[in-house]
C-alpha positions as CSV (number, residue, x, y, z in Angstrom):
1,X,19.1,-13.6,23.1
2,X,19.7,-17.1,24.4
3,X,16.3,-18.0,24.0
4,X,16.0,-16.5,20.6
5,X,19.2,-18.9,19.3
6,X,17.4,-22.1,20.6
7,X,13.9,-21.5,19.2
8,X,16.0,-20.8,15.6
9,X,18.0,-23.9,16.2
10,X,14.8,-26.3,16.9
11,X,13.3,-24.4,14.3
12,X,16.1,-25.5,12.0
13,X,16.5,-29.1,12.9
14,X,12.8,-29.5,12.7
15,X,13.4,-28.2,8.8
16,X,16.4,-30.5,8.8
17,X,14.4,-33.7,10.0
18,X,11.1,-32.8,7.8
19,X,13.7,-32.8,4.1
20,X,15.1,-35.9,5.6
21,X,12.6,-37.9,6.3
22,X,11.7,-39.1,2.8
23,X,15.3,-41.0,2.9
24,X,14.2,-43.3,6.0
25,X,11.5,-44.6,3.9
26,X,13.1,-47.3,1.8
27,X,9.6,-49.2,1.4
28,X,8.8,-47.7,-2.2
29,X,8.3,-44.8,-4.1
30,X,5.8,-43.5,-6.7
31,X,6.7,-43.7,-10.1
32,X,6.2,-40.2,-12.7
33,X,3.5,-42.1,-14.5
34,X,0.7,-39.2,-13.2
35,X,3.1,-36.7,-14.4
36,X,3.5,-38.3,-17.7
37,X,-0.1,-38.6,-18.1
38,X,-0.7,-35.4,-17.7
39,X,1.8,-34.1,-20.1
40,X,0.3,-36.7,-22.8
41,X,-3.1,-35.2,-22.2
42,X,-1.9,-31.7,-22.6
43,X,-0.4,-32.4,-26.0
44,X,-3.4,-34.1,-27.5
45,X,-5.3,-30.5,-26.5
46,X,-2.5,-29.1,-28.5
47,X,-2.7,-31.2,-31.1
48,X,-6.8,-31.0,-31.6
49,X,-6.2,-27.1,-30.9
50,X,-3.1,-26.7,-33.9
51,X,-5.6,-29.4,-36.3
52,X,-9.0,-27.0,-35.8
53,X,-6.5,-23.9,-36.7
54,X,-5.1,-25.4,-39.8
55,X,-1.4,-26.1,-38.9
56,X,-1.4,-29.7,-38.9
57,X,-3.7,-31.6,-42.1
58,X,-6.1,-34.3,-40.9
59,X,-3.7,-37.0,-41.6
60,X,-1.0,-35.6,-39.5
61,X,-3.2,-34.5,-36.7
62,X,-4.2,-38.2,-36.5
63,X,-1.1,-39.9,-37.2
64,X,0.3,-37.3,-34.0
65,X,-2.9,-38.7,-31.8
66,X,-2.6,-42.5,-32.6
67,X,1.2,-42.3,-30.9
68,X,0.5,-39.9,-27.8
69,X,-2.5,-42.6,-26.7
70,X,0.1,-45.8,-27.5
71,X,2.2,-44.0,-24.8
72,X,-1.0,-43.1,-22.5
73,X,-1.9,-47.1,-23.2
74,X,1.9,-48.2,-22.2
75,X,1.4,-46.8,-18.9
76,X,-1.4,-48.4,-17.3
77,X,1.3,-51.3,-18.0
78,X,3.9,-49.7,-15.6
79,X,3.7,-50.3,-11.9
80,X,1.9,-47.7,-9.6
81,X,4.8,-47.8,-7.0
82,X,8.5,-49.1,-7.5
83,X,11.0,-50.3,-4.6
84,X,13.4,-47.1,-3.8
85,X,17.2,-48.3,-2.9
86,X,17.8,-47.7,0.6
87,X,20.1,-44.5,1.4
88,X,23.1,-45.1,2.7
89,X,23.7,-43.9,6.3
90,X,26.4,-41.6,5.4
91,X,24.2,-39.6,3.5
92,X,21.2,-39.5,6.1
93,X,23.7,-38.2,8.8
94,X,25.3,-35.3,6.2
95,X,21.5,-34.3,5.3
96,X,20.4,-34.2,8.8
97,X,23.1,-33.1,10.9
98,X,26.1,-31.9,8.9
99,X,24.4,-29.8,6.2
100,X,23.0,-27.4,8.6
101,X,25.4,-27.3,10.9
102,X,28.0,-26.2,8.2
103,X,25.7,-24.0,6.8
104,X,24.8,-22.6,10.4
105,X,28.9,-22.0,10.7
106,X,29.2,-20.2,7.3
107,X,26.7,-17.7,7.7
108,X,28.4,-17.5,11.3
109,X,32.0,-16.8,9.3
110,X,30.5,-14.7,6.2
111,X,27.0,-13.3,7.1
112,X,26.1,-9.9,9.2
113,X,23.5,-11.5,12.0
114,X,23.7,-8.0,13.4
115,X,22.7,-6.0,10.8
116,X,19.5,-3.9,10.6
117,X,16.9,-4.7,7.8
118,X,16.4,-2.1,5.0
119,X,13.2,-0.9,3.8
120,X,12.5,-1.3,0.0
121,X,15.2,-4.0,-0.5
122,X,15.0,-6.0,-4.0
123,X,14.1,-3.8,-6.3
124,X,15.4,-0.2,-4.7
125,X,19.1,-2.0,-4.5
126,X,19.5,-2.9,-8.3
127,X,18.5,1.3,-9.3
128,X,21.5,2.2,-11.1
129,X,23.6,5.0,-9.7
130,X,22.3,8.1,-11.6
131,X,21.4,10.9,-9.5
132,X,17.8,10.9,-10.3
133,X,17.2,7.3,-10.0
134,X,19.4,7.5,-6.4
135,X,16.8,10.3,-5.0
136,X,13.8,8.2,-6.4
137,X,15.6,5.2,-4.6
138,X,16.1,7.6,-1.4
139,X,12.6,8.4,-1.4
140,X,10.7,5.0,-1.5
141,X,13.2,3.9,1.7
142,X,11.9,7.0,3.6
143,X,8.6,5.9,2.3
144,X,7.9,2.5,1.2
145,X,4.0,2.7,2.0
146,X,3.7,5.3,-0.2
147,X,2.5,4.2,-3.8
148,X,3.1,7.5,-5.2
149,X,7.0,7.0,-4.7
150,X,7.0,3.7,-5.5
151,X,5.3,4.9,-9.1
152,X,7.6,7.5,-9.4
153,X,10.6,4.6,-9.0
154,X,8.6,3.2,-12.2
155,X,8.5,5.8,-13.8
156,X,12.3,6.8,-13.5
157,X,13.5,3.4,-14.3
158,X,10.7,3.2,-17.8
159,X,12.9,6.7,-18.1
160,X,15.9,4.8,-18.1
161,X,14.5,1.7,-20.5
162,X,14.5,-0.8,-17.5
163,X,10.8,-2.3,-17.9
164,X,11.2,-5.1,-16.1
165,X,12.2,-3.3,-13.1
166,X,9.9,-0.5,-13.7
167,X,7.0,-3.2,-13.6
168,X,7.8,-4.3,-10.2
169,X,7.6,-0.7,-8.8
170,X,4.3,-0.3,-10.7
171,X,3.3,-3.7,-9.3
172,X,4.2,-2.5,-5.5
173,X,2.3,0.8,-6.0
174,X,-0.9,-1.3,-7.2
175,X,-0.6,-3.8,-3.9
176,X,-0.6,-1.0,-1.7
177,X,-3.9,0.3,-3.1
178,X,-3.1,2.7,-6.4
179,X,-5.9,1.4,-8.8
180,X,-5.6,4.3,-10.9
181,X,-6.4,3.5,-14.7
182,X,-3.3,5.6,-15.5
183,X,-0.9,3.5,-13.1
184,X,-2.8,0.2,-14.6
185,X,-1.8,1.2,-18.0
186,X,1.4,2.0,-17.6
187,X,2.4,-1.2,-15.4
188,X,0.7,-3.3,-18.3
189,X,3.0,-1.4,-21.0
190,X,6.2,-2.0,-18.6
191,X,5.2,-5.6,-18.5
192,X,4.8,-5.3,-22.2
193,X,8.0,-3.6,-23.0
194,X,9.9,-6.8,-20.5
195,X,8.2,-9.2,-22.9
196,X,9.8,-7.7,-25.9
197,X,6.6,-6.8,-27.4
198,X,4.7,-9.9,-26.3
199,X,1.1,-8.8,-24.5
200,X,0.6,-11.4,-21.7
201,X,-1.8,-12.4,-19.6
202,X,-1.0,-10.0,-16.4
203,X,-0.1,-7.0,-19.0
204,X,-3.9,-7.8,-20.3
205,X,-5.4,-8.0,-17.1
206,X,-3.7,-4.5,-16.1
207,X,-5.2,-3.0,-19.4
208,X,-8.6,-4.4,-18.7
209,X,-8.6,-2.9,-15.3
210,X,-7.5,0.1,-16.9
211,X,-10.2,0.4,-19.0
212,X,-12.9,-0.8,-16.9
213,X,-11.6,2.6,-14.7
214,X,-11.7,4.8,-17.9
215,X,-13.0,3.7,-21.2
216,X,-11.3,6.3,-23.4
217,X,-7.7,5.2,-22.2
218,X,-5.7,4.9,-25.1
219,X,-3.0,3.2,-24.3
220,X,-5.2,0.2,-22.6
221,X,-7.2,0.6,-25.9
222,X,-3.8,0.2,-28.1
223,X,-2.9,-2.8,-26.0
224,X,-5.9,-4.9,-26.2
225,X,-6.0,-4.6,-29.4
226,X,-2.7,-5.8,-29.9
227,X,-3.5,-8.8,-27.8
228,X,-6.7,-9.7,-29.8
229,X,-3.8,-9.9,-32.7
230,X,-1.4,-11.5,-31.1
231,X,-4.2,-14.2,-30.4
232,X,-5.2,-14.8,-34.1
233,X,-8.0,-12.1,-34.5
234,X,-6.6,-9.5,-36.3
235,X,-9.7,-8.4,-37.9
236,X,-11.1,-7.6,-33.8
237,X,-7.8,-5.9,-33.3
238,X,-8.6,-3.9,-36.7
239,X,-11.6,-3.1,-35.4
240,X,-10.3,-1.9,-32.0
241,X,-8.0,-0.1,-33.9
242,X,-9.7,2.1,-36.4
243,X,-12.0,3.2,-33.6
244,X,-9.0,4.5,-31.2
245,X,-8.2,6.1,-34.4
246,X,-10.9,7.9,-34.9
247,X,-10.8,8.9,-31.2
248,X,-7.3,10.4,-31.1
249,X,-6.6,13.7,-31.5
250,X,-3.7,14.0,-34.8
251,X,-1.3,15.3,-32.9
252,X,-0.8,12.3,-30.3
253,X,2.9,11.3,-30.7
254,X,1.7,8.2,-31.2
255,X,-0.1,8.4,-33.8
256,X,1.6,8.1,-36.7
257,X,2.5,4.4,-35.1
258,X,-1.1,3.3,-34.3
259,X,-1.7,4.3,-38.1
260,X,1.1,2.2,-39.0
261,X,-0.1,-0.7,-37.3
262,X,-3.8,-0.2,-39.2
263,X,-2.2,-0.5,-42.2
264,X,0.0,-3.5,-41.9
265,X,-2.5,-5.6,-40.5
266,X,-5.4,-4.1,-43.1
267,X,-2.9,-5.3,-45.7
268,X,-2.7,-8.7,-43.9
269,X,-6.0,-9.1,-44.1
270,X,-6.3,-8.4,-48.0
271,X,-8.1,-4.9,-47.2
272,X,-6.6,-1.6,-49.1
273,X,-6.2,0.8,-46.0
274,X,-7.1,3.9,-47.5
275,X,-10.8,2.6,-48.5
276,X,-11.3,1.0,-44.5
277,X,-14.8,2.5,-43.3
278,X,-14.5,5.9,-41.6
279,X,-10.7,6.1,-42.0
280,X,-9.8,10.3,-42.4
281,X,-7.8,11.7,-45.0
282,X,-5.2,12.4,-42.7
283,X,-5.0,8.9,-41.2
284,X,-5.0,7.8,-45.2
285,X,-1.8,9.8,-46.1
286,X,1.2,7.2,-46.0
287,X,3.3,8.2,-43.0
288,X,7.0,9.0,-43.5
289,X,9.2,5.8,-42.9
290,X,11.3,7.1,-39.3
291,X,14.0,4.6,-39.9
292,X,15.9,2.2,-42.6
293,X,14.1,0.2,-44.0
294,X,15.0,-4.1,-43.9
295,X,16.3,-4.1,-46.8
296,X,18.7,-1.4,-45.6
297,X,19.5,-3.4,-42.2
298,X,20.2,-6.6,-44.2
299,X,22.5,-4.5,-46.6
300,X,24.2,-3.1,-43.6
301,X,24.8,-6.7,-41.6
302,X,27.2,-7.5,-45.3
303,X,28.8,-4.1,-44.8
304,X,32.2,-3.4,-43.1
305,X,33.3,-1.1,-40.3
306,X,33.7,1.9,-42.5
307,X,30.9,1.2,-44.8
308,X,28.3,0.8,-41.9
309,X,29.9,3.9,-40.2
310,X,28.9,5.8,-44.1
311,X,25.4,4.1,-44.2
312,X,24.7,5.3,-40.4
313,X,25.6,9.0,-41.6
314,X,23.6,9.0,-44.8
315,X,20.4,7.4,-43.0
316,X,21.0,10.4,-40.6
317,X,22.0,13.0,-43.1
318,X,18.0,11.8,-44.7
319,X,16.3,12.3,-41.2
320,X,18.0,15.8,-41.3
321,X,16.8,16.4,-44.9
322,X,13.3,15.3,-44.1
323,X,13.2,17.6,-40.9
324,X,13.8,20.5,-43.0
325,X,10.7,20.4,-44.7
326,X,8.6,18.8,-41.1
327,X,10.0,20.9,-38.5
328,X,7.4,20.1,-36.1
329,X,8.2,16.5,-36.0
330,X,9.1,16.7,-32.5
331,X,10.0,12.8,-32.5
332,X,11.9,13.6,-35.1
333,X,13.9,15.7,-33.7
334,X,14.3,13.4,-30.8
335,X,15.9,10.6,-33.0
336,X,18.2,13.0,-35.2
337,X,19.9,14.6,-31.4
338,X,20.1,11.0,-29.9
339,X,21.5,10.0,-33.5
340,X,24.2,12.6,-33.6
341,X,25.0,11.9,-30.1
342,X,25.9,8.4,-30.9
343,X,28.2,9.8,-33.6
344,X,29.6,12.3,-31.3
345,X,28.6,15.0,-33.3
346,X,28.2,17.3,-30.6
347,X,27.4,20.8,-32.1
348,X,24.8,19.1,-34.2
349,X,23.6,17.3,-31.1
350,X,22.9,20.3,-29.0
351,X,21.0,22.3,-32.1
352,X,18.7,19.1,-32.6
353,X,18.1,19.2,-28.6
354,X,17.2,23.1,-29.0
355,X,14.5,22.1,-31.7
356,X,13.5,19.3,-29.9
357,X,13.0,21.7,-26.4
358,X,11.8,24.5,-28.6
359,X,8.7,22.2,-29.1
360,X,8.6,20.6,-26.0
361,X,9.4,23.7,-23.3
362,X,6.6,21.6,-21.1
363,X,8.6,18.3,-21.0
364,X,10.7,17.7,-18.3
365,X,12.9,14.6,-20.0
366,X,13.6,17.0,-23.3
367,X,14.7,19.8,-21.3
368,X,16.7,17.8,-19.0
369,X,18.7,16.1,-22.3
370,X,18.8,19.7,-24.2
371,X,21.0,20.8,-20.5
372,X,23.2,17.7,-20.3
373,X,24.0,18.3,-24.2
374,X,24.6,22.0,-23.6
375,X,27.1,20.9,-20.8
376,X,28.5,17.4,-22.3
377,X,32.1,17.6,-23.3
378,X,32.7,21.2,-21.1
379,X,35.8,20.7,-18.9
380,X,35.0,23.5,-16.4
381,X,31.9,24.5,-15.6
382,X,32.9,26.7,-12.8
383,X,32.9,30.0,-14.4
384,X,31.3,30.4,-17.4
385,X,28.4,28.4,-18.8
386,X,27.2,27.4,-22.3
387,X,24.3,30.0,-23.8
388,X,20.8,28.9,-23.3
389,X,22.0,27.0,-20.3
390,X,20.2,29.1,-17.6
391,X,17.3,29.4,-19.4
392,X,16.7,26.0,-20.2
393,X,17.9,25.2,-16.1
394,X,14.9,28.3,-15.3
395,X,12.2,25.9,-17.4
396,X,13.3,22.6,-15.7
397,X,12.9,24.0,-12.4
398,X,9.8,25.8,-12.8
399,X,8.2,22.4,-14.4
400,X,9.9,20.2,-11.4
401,X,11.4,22.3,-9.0
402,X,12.6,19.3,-6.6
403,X,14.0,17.4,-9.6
404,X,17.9,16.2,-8.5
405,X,18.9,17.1,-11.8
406,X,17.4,20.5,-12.1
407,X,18.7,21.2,-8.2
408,X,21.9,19.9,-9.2
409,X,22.1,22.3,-12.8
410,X,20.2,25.2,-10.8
411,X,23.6,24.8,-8.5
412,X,25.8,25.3,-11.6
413,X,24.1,28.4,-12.4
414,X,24.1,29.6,-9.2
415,X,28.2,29.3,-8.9
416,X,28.5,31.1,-12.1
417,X,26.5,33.9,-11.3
418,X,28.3,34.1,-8.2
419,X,25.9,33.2,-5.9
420,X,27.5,30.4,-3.6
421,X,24.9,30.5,-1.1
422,X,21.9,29.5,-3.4
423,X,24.1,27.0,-5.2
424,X,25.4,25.3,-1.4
425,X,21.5,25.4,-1.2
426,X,20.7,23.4,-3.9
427,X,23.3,21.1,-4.0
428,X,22.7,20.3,0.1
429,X,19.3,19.1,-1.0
430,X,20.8,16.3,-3.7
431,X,23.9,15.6,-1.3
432,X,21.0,14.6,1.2
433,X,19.6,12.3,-1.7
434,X,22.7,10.0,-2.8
435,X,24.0,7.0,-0.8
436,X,26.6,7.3,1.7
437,X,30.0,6.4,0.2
438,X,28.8,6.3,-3.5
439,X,31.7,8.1,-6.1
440,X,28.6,10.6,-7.0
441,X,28.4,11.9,-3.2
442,X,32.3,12.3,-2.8
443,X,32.1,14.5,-6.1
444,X,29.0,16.9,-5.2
445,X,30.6,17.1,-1.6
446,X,34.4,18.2,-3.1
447,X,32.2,20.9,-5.1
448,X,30.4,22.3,-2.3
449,X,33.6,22.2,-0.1
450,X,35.0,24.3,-2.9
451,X,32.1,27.0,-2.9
452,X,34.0,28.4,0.2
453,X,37.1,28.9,-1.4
């Protein structure tokens, strides 16, 4: 252990002595006139690149280039080197000596030198403290080797609209040799969803390996083409388009959107969207708007408390309208329960969740919302349980029957039906799954310590 603190002490005033060492050398130091240069040569490419697109006229573009190379000309005035002040020895002693030593004393005072590394550190320590995030957490420290748990982790926190923490786990499942096409495309659209919309150069690269895996993938195919957009060639991404169009089956959830996005840029173009070559009639029909409109969202920025409180209710009470006549609209159905849950509206929350899981029964995240809105707002669910409840807990668990969630409602179920044995089961299995000393484990434990009573 000796040894060990000597090899890190040399190690740290060799560190110490190699950041010093520039402040012993008072001869001279180079000016930032290569740095400058470089910066005026990059904004004359910009300047050529903005004149051959049309931003800037001919006259500006040259007025702009005549100024950039009188400051490229001003510098082959300026000296290559200039005399640096000589540090005062104060300072060469505090950056040498003092600095780490203090530094080396702090961590002494405040840091745990004993402490055991973690596995899956970073990313696993900033899940939130939901039980289904904490068991995906649990299982990439038991396994962090294993890309399949490290995509799960993605796929939990995309779940729980944190992209730029979903893309990491999707980026650690690709280093440690996932290449599938459908783990490409989904860590390009994480990537995609941190930019705010904005397809970049790594969420490109992850579609194009996606694609070059399998050609028909459509969400690669969606992305691209809202690169090629995004990069000034909207008539290519119009192209792109109208072919993935043609390729998707109508009832992709999606669809209605990538037909949306036809249109708008068709229009931008000057093209009339219903006569584009080898559009169906299906794909012609104008889709129903899903939302306000701007003009409604400016209205509603001049509105006050009360008033935006009665435009929120009639936008809904229109979504509910329109669902009358297109009950199928699953994603409908999606918006009008998270909708009325934002209102509170509970009873018309849990019949929206029961259409919604009515057309979903294969879809784990629906079924899981439809159970938490059944049991949101109950004060005891020790006895008695809301209808639809078990059945909806029986789906969940035959879809995922390790889900924390499902183990956790398949526990409720189990205490009201009076079986304490299968729901001390369960709920052994998602104790084993949450942190030590989190709030969630001391409340599951008080309601297994209570099956025995």
């Amino acid at each position: 252990m000796i040894l060990l603190w000597i090899v890190l002490g040399v190690m740290t005033l060799a560190a110490a002595l190699i950041l010093a060492w520039p402040l012993f050398d008072s001869r001279r130091f180079k000016n930032d006139s290569s740095f400058a240069l470089a910066v005026y040569r990059d904004q004359l490419a910009e300047i050529n690149h903005d004149a051959a697109r049309g931003i800037l006229d001919e006259t500006q573009a040259r007025a702009a280039q005549i100024e950039i190379e009188r400051r490229i000309l001003a510098l082959a005035d300026a000296p290559k080197f200039q005399p640096a002040k000589a540090p005062a020895p104060a300072l060469i002693i505090a950056m040498a000596v003092v600095l780490p030593l203090a530094a080396f004393g702090l961590y002494l005072h405040l840091g745990s030198p004993g402490l055991p590394g973690s596995p899956a550190q970073g990313l696993a320590e900033s899940v939130a403290a939901s039980p289904e995030l904490q068991a995906l957490q649990q299982a990439v420290e038991k396994a962090p080797t294993d890309p399949a748990t490290w995509q799960a982790l993605g796929e939990g926190l995309m779940a729980a609209r944190r992209p730029s923490d979903a893309a990491n786990a999707f980026a650690r499942a690709l280093a440690l040799g996932d290449k599938g096409p459908k783990l490409q495309a989904r860590y390009g659209s994480a990537l995609v969803l941190a930019a705010q919309g904005r397809v970049d150069d790594k969420a490109k690269a992850a579609f194009t390996a996606a694609l070059a895996a399998d050609p028909t993938d459509p969400i690669a195919r969606f992305f691209l083409g809202l690169a090629r957009e995004q990069s000034g060639d909207a008539a290519g991404a119009l192209t792109d388009w109208l072919a993935l169009e043609r390729d998707l089956p109508p009832d992709m959830p999606w669809h209605a959107d990538l037909t949306q996005n036809i249109d708008r840029v068709a229009r931008g173009l000057g093209k009339d969207p219903a006569t584009l070559p080898g559009r169906s009639p299906a794909a012609n029909a104008a889709p129903q708007p899903s939302g306000p409109s701007q003009s409604d969202m400016d209205a509603a920025a001049q509105m006050t408390d009360s008033e935006r409180q009665a435009f929120i209710e009639s936008m809904v009470a229109k979504l509910a309208e329109r669902l009358k006549s297109e009950p199928d609209d699953l994603d409908g159905w999606l918006r009008l329960a998270k909708a009325y849950g934002v209102l509170g509206k509970r009873e018309d929350e849990r019949a929206a969740w029961a259409k919604a899981a009515a057309l979903a029964p294969t879809r784990l995240d629906v079924q899981l919302d439809y159970a938490n809105a059944l049991i949101g707002g109950s004060s005891d669910l020790s006895k008695t349980l809301p209808p639809d409840f078990a059945a909806t807990v029986t789906r969940i668990r035959t879809l995922a029957p390790d889900n924390p969630l499902g183990l956790y409602y398949g526990g409720l179920v189990a205490r009201a039906e009076g079986d304490t044995k299968a729901a001390k089961e369960m709920w052994l299995k998602v104790l084993a799954l949450i942190p030590e000393g989190s709030a969630q484990r001391q409340s599951l434990q008080h309601e297994i310590d209570s099956l025995a009573e």
